[in-house]
N, CA, C and O atoms as CSV, one atom per row, in Angstrom:
chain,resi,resn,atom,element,x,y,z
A,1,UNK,N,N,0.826,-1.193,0.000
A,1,UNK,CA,C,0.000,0.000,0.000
A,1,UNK,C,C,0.867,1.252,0.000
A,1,UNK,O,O,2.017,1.171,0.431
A,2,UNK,N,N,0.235,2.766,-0.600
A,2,UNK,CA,C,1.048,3.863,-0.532
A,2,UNK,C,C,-0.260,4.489,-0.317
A,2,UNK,O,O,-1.463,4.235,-0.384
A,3,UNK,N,N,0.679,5.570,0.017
A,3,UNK,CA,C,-0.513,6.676,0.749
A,3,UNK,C,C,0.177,8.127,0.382
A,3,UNK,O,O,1.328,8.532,0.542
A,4,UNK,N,N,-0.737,8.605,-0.053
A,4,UNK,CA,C,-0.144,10.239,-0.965
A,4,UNK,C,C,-1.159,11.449,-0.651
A,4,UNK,O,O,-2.369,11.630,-0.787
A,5,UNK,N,N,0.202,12.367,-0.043
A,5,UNK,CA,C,-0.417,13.433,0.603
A,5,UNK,C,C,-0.073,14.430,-0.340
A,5,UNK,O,O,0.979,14.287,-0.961
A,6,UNK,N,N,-0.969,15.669,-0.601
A,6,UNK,CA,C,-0.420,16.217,-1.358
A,6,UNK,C,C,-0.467,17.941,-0.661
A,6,UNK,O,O,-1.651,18.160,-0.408
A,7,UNK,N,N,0.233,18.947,-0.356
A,7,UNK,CA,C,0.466,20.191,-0.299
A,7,UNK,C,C,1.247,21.156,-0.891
A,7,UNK,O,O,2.387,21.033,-1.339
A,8,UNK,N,N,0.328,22.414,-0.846
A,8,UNK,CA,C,1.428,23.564,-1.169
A,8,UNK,C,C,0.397,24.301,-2.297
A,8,UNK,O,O,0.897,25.071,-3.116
A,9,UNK,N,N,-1.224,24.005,-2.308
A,9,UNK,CA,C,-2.183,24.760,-3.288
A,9,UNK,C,C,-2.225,25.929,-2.088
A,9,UNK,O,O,-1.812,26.005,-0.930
A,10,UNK,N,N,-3.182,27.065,-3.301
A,10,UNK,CA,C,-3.677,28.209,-2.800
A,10,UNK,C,C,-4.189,29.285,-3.880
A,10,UNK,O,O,-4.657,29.100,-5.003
A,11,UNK,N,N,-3.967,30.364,-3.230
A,11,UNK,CA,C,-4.037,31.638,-4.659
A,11,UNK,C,C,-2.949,32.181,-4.599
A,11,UNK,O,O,-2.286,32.448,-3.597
A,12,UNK,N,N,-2.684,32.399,-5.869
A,12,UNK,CA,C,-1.824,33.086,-6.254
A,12,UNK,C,C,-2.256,34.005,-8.030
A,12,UNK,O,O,-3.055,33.720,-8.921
A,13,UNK,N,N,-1.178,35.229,-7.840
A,13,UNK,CA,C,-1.436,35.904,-8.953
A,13,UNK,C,C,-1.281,35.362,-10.429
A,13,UNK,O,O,-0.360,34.550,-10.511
A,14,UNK,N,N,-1.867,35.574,-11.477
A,14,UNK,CA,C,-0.700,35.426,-12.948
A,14,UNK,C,C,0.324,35.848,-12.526
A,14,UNK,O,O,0.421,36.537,-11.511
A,15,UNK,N,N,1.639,35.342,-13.560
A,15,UNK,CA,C,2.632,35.476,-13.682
A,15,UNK,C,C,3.340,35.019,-12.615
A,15,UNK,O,O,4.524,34.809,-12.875
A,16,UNK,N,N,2.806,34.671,-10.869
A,16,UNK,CA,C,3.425,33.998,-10.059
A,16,UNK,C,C,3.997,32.979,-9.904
A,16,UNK,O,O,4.341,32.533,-10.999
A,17,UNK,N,N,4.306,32.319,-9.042
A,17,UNK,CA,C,5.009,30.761,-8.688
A,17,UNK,C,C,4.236,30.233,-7.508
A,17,UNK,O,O,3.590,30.970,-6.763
A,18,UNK,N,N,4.324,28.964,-7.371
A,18,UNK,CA,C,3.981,27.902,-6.334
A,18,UNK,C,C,4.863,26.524,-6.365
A,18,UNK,O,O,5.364,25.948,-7.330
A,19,UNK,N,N,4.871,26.339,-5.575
A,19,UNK,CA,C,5.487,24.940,-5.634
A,19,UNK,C,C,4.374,23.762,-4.553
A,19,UNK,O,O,3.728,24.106,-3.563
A,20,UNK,N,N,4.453,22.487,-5.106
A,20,UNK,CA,C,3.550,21.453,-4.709
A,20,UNK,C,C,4.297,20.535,-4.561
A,20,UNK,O,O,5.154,20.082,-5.319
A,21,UNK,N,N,3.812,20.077,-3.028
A,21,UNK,CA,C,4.728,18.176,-3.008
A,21,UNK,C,C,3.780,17.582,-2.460
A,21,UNK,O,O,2.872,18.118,-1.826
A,22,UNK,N,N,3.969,16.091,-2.728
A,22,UNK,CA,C,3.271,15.163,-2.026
A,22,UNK,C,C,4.437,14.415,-1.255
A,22,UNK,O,O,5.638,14.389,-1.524
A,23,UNK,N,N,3.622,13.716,-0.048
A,23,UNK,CA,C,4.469,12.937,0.736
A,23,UNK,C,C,4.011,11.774,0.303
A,23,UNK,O,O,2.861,11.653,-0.118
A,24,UNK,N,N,4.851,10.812,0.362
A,24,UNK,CA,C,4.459,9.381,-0.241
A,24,UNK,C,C,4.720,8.420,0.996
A,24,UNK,O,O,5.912,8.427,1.305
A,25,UNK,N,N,4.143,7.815,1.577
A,25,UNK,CA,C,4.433,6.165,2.675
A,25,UNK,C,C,3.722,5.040,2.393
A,25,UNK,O,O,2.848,4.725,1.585
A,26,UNK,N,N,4.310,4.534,3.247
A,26,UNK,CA,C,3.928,2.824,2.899
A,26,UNK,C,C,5.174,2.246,2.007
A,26,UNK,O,O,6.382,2.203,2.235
A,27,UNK,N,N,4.379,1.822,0.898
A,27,UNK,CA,C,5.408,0.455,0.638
A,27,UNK,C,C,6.184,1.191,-0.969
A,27,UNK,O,O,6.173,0.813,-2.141
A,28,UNK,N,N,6.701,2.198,-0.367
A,28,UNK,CA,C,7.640,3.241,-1.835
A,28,UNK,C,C,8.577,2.446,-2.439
A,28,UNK,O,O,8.823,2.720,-3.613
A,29,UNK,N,N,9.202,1.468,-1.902
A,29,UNK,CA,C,10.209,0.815,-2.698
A,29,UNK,C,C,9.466,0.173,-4.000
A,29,UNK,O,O,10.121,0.184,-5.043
A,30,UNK,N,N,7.944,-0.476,-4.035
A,30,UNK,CA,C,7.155,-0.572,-4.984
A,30,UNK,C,C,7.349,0.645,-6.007
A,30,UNK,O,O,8.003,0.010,-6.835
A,31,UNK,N,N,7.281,1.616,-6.422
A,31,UNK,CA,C,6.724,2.679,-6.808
A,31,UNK,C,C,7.963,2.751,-8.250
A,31,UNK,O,O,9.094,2.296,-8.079
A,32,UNK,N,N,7.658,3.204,-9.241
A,32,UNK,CA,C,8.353,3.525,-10.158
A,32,UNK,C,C,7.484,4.501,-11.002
A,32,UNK,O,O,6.741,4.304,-10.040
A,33,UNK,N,N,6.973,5.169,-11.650
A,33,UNK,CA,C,6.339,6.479,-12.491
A,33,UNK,C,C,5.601,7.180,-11.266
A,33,UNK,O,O,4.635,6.677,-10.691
A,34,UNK,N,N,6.089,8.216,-10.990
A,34,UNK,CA,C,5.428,9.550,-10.484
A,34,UNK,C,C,4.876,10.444,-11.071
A,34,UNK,O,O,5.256,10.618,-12.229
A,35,UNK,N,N,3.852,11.302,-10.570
A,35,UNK,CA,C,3.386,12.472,-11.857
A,35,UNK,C,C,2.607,13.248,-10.794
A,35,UNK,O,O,2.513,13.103,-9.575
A,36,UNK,N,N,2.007,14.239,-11.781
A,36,UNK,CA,C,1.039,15.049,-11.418
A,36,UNK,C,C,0.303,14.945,-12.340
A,36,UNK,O,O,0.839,14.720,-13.425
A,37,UNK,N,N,-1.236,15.066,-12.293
A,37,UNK,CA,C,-2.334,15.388,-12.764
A,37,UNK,C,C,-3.198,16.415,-12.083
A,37,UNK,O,O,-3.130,16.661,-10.879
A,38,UNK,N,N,-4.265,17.176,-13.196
A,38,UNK,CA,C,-4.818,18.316,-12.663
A,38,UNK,C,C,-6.494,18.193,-13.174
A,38,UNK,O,O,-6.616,17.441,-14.141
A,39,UNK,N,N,-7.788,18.809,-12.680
A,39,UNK,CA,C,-8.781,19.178,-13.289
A,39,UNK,C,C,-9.296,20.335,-12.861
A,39,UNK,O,O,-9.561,20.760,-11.736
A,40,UNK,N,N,-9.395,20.777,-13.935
A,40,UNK,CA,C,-9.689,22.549,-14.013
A,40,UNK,C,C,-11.371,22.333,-13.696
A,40,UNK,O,O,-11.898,21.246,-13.938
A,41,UNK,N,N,-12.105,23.415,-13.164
A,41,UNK,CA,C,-13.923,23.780,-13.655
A,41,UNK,C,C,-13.981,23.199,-15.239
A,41,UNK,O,O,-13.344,23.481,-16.253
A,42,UNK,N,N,-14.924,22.369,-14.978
A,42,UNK,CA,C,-15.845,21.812,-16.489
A,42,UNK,C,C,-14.555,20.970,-17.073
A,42,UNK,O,O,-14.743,20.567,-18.221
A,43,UNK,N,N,-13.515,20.693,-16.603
A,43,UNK,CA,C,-12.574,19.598,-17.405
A,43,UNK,C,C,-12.539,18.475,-16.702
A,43,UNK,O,O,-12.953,18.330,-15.552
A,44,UNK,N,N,-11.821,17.313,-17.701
A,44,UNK,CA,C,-11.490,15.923,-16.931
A,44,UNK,C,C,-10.168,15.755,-16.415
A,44,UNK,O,O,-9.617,16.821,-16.689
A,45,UNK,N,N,-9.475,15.138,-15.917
A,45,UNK,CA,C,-8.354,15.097,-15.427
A,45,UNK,C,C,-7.190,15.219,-16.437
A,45,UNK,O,O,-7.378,14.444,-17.375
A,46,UNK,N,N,-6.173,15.855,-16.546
A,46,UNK,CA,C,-5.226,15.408,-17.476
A,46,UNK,C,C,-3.523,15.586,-16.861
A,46,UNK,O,O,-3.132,16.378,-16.004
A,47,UNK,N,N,-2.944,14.844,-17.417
A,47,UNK,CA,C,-1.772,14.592,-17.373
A,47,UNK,C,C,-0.448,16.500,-16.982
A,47,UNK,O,O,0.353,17.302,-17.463
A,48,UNK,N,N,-0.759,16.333,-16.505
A,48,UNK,CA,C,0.511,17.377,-16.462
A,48,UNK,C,C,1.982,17.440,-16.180
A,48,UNK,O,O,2.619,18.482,-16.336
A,49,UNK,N,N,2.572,16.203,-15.721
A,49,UNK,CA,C,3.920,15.439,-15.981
A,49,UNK,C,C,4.412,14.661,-15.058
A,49,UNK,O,O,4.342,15.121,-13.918
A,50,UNK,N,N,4.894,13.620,-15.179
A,50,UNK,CA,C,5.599,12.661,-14.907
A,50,UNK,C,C,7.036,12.397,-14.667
A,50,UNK,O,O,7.732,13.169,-15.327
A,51,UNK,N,N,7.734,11.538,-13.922
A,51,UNK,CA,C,9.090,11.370,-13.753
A,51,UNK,C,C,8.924,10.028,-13.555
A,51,UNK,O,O,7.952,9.591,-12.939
A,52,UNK,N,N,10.284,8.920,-14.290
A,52,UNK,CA,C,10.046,7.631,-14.459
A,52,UNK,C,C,11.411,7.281,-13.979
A,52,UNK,O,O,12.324,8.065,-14.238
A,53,UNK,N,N,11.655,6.192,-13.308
A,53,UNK,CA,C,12.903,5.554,-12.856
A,53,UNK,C,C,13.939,5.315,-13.961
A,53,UNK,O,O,14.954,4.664,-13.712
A,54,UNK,N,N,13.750,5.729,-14.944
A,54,UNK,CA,C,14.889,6.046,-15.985
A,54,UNK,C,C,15.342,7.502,-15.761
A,54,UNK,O,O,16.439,7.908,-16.144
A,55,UNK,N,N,14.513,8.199,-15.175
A,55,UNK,CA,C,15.090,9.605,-14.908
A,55,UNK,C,C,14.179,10.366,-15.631
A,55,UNK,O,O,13.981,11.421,-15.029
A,56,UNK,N,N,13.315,10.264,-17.019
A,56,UNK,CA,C,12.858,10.856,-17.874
A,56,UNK,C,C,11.595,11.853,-17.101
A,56,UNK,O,O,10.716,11.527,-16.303
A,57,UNK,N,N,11.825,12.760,-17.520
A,57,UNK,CA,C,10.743,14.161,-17.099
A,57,UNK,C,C,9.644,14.349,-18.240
A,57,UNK,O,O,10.107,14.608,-19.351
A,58,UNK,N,N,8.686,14.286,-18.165
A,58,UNK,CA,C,7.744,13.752,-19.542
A,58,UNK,C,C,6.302,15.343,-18.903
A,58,UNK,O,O,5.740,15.578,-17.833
A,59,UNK,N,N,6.294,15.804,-19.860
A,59,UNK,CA,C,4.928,17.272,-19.780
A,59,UNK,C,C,4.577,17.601,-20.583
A,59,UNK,O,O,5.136,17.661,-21.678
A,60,UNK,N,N,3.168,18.030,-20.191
A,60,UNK,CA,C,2.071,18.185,-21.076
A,60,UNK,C,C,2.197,19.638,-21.574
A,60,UNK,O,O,2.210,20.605,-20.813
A,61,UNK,N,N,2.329,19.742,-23.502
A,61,UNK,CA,C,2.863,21.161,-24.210
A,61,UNK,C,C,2.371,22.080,-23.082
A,61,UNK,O,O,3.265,22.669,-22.474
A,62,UNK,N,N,0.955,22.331,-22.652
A,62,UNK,CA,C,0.580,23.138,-22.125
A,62,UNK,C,C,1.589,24.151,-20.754
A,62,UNK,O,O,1.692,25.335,-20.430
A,63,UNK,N,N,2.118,22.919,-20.334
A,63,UNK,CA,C,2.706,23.389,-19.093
A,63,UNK,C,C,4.413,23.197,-19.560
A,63,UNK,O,O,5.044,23.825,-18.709
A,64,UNK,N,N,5.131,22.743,-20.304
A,64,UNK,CA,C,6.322,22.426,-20.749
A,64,UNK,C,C,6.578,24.125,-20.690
A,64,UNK,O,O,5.694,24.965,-20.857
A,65,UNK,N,N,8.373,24.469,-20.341
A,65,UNK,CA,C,8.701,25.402,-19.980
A,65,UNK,C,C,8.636,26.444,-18.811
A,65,UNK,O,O,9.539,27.264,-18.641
A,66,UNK,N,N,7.345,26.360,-17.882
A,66,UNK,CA,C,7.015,26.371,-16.937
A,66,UNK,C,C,7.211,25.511,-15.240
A,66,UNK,O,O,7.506,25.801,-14.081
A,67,UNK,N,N,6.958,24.741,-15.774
A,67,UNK,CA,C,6.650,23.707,-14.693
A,67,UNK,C,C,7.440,22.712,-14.887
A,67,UNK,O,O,7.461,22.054,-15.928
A,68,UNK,N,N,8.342,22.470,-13.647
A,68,UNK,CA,C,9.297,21.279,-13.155
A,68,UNK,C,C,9.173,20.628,-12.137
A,68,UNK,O,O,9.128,21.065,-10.987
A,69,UNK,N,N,9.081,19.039,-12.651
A,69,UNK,CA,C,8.815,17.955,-11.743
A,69,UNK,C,C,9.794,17.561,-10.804
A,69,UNK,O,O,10.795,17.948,-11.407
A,70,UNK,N,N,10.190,17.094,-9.815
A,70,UNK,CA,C,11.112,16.298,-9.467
A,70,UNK,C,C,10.747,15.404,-8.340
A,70,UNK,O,O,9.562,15.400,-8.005
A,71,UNK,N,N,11.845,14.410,-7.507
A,71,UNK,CA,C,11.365,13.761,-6.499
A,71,UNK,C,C,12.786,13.528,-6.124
A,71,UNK,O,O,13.754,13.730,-6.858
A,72,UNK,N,N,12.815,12.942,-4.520
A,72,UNK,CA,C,13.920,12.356,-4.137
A,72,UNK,C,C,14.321,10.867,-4.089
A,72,UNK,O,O,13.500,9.959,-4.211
A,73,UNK,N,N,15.652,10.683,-3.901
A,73,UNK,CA,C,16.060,9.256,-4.435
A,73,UNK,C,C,14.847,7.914,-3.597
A,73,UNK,O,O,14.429,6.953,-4.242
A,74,UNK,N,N,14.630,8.059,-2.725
A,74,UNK,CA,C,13.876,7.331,-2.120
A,74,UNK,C,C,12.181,7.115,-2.070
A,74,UNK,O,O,11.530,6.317,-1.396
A,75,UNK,N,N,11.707,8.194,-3.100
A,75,UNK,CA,C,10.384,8.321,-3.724
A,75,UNK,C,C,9.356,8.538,-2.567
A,75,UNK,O,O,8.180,8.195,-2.690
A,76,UNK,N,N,9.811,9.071,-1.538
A,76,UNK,CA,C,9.261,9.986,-0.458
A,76,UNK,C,C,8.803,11.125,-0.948
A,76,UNK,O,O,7.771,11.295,-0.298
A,77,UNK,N,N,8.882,11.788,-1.492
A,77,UNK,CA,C,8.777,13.520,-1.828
A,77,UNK,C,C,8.816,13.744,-3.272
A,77,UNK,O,O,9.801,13.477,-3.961
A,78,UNK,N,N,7.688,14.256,-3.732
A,78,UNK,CA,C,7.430,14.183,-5.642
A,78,UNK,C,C,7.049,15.778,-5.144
A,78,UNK,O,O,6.397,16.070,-4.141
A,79,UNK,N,N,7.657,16.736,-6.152
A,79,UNK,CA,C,7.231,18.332,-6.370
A,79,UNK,C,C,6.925,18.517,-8.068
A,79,UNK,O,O,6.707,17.838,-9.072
A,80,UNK,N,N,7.043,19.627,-7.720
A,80,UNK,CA,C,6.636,20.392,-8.796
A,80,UNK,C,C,6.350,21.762,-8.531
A,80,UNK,O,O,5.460,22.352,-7.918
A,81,UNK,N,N,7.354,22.091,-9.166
A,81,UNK,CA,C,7.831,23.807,-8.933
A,81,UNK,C,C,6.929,24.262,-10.211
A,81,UNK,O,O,6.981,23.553,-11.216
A,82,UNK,N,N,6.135,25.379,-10.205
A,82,UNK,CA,C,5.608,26.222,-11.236
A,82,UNK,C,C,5.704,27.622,-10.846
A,82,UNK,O,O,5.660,28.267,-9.798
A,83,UNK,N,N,5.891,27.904,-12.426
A,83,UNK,CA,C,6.220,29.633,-12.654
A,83,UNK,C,C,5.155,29.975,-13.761
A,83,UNK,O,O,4.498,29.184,-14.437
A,84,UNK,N,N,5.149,31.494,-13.780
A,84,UNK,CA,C,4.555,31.977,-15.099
A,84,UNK,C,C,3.329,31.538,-14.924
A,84,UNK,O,O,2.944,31.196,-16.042
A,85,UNK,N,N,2.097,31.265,-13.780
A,85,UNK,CA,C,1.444,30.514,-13.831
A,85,UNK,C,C,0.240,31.283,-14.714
A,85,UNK,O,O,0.644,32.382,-15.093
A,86,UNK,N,N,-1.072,31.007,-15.121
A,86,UNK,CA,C,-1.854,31.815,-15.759
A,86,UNK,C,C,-3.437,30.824,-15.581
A,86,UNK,O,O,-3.618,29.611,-15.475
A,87,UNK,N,N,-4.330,31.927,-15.610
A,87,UNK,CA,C,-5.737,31.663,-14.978
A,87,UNK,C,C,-6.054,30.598,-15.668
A,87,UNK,O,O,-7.282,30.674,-15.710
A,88,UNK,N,N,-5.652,29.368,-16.409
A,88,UNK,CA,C,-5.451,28.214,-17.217
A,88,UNK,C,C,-4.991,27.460,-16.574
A,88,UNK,O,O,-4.502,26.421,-17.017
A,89,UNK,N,N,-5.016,27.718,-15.576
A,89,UNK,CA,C,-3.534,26.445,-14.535
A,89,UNK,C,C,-4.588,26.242,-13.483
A,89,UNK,O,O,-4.604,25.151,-12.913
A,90,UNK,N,N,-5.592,27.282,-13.113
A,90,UNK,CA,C,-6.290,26.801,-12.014
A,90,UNK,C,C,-7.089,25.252,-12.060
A,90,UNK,O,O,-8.020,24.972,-12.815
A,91,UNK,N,N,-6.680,24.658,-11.397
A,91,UNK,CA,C,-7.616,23.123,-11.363
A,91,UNK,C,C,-7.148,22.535,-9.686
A,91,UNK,O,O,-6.490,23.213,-8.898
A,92,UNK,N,N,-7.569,21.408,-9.466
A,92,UNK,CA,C,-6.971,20.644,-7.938
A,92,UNK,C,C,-6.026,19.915,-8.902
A,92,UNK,O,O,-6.322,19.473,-10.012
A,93,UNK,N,N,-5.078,19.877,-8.410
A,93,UNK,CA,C,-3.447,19.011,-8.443
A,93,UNK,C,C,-3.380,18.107,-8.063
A,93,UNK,O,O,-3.347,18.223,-6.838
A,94,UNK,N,N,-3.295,16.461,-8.544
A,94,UNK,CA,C,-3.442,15.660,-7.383
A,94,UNK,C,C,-2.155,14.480,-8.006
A,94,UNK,O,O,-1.941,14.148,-9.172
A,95,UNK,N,N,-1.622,14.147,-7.040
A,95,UNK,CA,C,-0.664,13.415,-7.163
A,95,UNK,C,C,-0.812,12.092,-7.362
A,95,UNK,O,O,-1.874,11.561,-7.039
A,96,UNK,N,N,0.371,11.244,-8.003
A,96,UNK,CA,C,0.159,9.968,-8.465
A,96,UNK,C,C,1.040,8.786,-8.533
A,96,UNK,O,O,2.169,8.801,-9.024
A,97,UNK,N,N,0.639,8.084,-8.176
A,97,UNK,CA,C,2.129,6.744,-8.125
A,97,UNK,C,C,1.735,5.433,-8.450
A,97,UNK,O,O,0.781,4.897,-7.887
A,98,UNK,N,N,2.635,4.695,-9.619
A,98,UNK,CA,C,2.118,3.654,-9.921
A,98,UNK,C,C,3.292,2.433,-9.297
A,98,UNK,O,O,4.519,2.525,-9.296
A,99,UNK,N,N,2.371,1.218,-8.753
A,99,UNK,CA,C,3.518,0.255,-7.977
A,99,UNK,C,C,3.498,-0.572,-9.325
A,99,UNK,O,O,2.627,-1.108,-10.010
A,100,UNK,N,N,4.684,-0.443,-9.373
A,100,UNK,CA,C,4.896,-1.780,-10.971
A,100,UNK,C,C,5.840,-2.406,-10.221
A,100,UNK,O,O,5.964,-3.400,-10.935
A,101,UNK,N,N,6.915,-2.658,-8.953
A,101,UNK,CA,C,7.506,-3.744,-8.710
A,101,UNK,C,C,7.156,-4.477,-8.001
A,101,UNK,O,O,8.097,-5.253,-7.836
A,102,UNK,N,N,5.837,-4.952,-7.052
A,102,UNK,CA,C,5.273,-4.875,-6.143
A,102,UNK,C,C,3.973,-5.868,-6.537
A,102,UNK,O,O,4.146,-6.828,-7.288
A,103,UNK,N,N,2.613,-5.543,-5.945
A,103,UNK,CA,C,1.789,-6.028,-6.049
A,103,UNK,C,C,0.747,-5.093,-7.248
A,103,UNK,O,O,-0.390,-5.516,-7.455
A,104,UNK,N,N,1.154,-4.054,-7.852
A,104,UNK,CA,C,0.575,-3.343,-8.854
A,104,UNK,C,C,-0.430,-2.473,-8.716
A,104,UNK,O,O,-0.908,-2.704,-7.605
A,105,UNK,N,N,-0.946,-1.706,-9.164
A,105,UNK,CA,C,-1.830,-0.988,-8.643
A,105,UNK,C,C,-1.454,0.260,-9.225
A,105,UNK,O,O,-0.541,0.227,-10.050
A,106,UNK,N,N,-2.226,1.845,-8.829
A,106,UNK,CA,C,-2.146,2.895,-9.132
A,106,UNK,C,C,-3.074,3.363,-7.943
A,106,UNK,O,O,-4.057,2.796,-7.466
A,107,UNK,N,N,-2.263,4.998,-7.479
A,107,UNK,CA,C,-2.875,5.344,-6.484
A,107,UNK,C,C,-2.492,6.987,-6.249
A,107,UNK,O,O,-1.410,7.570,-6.324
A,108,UNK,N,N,-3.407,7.312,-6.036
A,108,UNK,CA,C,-3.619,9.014,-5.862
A,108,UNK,C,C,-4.063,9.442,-4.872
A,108,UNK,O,O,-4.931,8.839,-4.241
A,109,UNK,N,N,-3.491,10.763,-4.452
A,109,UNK,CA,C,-4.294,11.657,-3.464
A,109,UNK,C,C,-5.293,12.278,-3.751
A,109,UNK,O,O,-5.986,12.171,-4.764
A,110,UNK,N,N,-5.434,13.065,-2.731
A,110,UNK,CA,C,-6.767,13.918,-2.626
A,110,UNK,C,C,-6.633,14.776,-2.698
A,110,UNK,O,O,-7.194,15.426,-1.815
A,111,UNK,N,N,-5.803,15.612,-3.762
A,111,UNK,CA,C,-5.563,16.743,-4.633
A,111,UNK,C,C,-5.702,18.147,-3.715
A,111,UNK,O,O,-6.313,18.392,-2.675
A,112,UNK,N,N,-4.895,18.903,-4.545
A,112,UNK,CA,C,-4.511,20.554,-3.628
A,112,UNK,C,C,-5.067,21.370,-4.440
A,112,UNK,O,O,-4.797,21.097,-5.610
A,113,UNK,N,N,-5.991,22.606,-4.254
A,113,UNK,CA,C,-6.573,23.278,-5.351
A,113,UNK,C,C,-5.812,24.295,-5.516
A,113,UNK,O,O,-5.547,24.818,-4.433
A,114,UNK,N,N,-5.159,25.007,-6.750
A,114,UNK,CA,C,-4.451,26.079,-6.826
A,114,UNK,C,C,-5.228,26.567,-8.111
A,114,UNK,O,O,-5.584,25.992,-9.140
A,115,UNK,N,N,-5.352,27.886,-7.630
A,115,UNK,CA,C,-6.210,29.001,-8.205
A,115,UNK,C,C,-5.630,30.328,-8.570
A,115,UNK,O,O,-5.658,31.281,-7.791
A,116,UNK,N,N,-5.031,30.385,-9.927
A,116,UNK,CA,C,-4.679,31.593,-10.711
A,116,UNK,C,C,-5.681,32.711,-10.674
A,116,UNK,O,O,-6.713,32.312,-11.213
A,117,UNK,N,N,-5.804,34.047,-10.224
A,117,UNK,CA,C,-5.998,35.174,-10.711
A,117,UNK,C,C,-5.590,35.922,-11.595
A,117,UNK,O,O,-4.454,36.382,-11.481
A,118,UNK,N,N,-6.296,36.215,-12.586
A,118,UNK,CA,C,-5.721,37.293,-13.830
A,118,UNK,C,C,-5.855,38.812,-13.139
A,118,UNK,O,O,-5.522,39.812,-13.776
């Protein structure tokens, strides 16, 4: 089992920054693809980027150039630093981890809402 906390939503202006982490426990040595996903008012969830035990940093055009993923070696702590943010970014953030060495599965938190003002 993993368990994913996620903080660091709020308001903030256009053109500002935030940064978001989740805490990850339980059974992390399972865990290999991390990400973030988001849903805005009236949208479905979508992909906003990933980090994979090859190292690869994988984002959605929308947010590419902006927004950087990372995590630490022990897959405790997944962020995501954003800049430049814009009233397009507002959705809940919710974090994600898939166990592929383990018993398998996929599992998410209960998302942080961050809310752009123009």
């Amino acid at each position: 089992q993993v368990q994913l906390v996620e903080s660091g939503g709020g308001l903030v202006q256009a053109g500002g920054s935030l940064r978001l982490s989740c805490a990850a426990s339980g059974s992390t040595s399972c865990i290999s693809t991390m990400g973030w996903y988001r849903q805005g008012p009236g949208k479905e969830r979508e992909l906003v980027a990933t980090i994979t035990d090859a190292g690869d940093h994988n984002y959605a055009a929308s947010v590419k150039g902006r927004f950087t993923i990372s995590r630490d070696d022990a897959k405790t702590t997944l962020s995501v630093q954003m800049n430049s943010l814009k009233p397009e970014d507002t959705a809940v953030y919710f974090c994600y981890a898939a166990d592929t060495y383990c018993y398998g599965g996929d599992y998410w938190g209960k998302g942080t809402l961050v809310t752009v003002s123009s």
